[in-house]
C-alpha positions, 0 to 999 in steps of 0.5 A, spaced: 168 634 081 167 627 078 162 624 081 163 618 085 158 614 087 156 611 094 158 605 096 153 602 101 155 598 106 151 593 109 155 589 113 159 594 118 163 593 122 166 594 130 169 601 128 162 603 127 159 602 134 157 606 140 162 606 143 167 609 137 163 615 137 165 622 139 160 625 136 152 624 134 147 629 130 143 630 124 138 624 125 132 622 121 126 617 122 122 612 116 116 607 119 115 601 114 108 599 113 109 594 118 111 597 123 118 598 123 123 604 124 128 606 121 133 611 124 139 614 121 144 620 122 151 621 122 158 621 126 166 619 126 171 623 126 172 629 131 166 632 128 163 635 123 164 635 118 171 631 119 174 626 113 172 620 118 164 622 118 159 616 116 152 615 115 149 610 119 142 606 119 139 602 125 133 599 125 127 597 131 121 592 131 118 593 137 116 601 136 123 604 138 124 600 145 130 597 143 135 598 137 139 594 132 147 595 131 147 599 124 145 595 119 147 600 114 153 604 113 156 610 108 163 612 109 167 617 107 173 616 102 179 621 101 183 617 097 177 620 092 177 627 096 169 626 099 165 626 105 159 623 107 156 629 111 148 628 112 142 623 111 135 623 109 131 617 110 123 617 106 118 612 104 115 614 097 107 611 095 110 605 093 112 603 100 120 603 098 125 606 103 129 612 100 136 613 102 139 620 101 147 621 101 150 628 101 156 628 099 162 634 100 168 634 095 174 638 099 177 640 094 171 644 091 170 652 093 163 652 095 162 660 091 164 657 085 158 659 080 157 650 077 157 648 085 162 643 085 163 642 091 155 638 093 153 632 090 147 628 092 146 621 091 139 616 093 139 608 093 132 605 094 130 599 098 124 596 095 122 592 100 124 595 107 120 590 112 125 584 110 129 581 114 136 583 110 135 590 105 137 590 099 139 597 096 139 599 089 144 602 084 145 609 087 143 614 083 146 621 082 140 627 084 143 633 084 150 638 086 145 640 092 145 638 100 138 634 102 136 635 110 128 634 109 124 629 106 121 630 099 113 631 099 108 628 094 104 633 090 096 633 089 098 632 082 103 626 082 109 631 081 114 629 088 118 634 090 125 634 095 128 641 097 136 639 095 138 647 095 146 649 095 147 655 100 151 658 094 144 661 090 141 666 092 134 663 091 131 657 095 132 651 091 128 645 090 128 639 085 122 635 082 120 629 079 114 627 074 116 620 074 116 617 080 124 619 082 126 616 075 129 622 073 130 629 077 129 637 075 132 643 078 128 649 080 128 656 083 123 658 089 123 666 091 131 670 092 133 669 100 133 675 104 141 673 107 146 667 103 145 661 109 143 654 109 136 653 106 133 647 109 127 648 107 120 645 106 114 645 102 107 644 103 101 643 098 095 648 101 088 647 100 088 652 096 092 649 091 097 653 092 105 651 095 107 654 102 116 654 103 119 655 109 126 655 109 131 656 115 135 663 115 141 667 118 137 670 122 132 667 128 125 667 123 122 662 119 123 665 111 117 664 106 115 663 100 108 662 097 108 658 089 100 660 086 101 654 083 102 647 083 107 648 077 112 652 081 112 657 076 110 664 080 114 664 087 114 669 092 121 673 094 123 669 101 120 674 107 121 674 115 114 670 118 113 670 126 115 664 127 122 663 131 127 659 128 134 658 132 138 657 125 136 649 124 133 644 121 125 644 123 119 640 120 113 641 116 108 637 114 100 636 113 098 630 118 093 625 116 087 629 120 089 635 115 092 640 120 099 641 120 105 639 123 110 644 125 117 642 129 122 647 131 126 651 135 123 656 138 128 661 140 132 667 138 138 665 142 140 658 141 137 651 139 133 650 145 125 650 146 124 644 141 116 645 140 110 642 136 105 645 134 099 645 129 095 649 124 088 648 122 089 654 116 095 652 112 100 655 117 097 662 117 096 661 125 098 656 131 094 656 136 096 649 139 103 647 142 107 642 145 113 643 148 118 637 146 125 639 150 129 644 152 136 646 153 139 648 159 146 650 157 148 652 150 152 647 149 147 642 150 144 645 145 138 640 141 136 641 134 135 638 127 127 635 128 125 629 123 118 625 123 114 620 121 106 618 123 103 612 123 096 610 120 094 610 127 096 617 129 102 617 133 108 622 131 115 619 132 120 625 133 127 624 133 132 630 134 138 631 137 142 633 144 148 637 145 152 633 139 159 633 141 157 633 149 152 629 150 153 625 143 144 622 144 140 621 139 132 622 141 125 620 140 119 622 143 112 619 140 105 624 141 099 624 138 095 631 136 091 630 141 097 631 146 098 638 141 092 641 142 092 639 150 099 642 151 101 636 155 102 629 154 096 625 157 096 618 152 099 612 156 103 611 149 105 618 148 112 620 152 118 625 150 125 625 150 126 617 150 134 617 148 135 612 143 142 612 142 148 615 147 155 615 145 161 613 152 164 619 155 171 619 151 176 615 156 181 621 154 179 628 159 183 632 155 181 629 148 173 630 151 174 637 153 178 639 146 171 637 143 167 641 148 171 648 147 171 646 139 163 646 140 162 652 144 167 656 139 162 653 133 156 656 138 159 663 139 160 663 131 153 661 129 149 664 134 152 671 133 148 677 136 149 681 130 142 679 130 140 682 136 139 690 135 135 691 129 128 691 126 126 683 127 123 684 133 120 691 132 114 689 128 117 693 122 119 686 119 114 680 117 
């Protein structure tokens, strides 16, 4: 594959608009210093992933109430034979907007050894609060998929989980120059070949905790004894369900730690935040989200970002192809810990974006059955009958 640059476009036009939509997904949340969000996710085409697929970039200025139009958009372009399928939004030391693109190249085979089929961009926007963004030349990262944000380590090292689902150890890339220049690495070997997803957190003890998505419905983890990475752990089941999708895990300006995911073994429902005061070991608090009531409207992919003042803005979302929303929920730990939403300020499953019901009733039942087949494929019972559940696995 011969990279191709992205190409940003920061003037887009109608066909980008709600109303052209059939599906949404995949979303991801940044608060500027002063204040404003920026939400971003991907759609077009009938699905994903699909030729006509595109990132977009929306912006609010009163807390999430009201959204912009996109004012950022990155297309596919098959006269190149790419497709633009996910992006990642993050705001590094210097207060500068990250935006991370993932390509695929459809003509590349995604068992081959060099991974030619991923190649992961990044613009950055040094000033995110102006009133028009101006993005710097894309620059290439790795052959790898990015759906978390990076993490800055105590030592200044940054760190983003760009992985390949090809491998057969989790994947992470680093840079010790503020993201001027990026190097792979390895963590520990995957129990089972799927998308790794995954997370790190620097523990108190100087330590490195990775959790990572798996085939199965637990959370895999590994454990670095060093900053350095150079001593990981083998991937191994933990207790905490996970319905096979992106989850979020980051320490919270209070020093505990913030865990979003689907706890379910099933399908993705029963979004839940949780907290910890010992580095992930325990979770006594939690916080129901959102549910889904069938499997189609199923809600998954979490992202957050706090504020100085403690509110924790969550984005996910719900039943892309049929009801094709993007949410928001905005807590506080103290709503964690309570089990319940109690601040006036704190609210749950605020609909942000909402793509029409397509005009054309066949056209809408077609990427409904499309959906559920895609459901029955990823949650497979072949999970169900073994010794996951036992206790003979942690």
């Amino acid at each position: 594959m011969s990279v191709v640059p992205i190409v940003i476009n920061t003037f887009p036009g109608g066909k980008f608009q709600l109303e052209k939509r059939l599906w949404q997904g995949c979303p991801t949340i940044l608060r500027t210093p002063r204040g404003r969000l920026y939400a971003g996710w991907y759609s077009g085409g009938t699905g994903e992933p699909d030729s006509c697929n595109y990132n977009l970039l929306i912006k609010s200025d009163d807390d999430g109430w009201s959204w912009s139009a996109p004012v950022a958009v990155v297309e596919s372009d098959m006269t190149k034979d790419y497709i633009a399928i996910d992006i990642q939004l993050w705001l590094d030391p210097s207060n500068r907007m990250w935006m991370f693109i993932t390509q695929r190249y459809l003509g590349g085979d995604r068992a081959i050894e060099d991974h030619d089929h991923l190649a992961l961009w990044a613009s950055v926007c040094d000033d995110p609060d102006a009133d028009e963004l101006e993005w710097s030349t894309p620059q290439y990262i790795a052959n790898c998929f990015l759906r978390t944000q990076p993490l800055v380590l105590s030592n200044g090292d940054w760190v983003l989980c760009a992985y390949n689902w090809c491998d057969e150890y989790y994947q992470y890339s680093r840079s010790k120059d503020q993201g001027k220049t990026w190097f792979s690495c390895k963590a520990g070997k995957k129990l089972l070949p799927d998308f790794d997803e995954s997370m790190i957190l620097e523990r108190k003890d100087g330590t490195l905790l990775m959790f990572a998505r798996d085939f199965r419905p637990l959370m895999v983890k590994c454990v670095s004894s060093d900053l350095d990475g150079t001593s990981w752990s083998d991937g191994a089941y933990t207790g905490i369900l996970n319905a096979r999708s992106r989850f979020y895990l980051r320490r919270l300006n209070s020093g505990r730690v913030l865990l979003i995911h689907n706890d379910a073994s099933d399908y993705r429902r029963n979004l839940v935040a949780k907290l910890s005061e010992d580095d992930g070991e325990t979770w006594p608090w939690q916080l129901q989200l959102d549910d889904a009531e069938y499997p189609e409207r199923g809600i998954s992919y979490p992202d957050a970002v706090e504020s100085p003042d403690g509110r924790i803005f969550i984005v996910y979302d719900r039943g892309r192809s049929i009801n094709r929303e993007i949410l928001m929920a905005q807590i506080t730990e103290e709503d964690i810990i309570k089990g319940v939403v109690t601040r006036e300020d704190s609210y749950l499953k605020r609909i942000i974006s909402k793509a029409p019901v397509p005009a054309d009733t066949e056209q809408y039942e077609k990427l409904k059955a499309a959906r559920l087949m895609w459901i029955k494929q990823m949650f497979t019972p072949l999970y169900r009958n073994n010794d996951l559940f036992s206790g003979k696995i942690k």
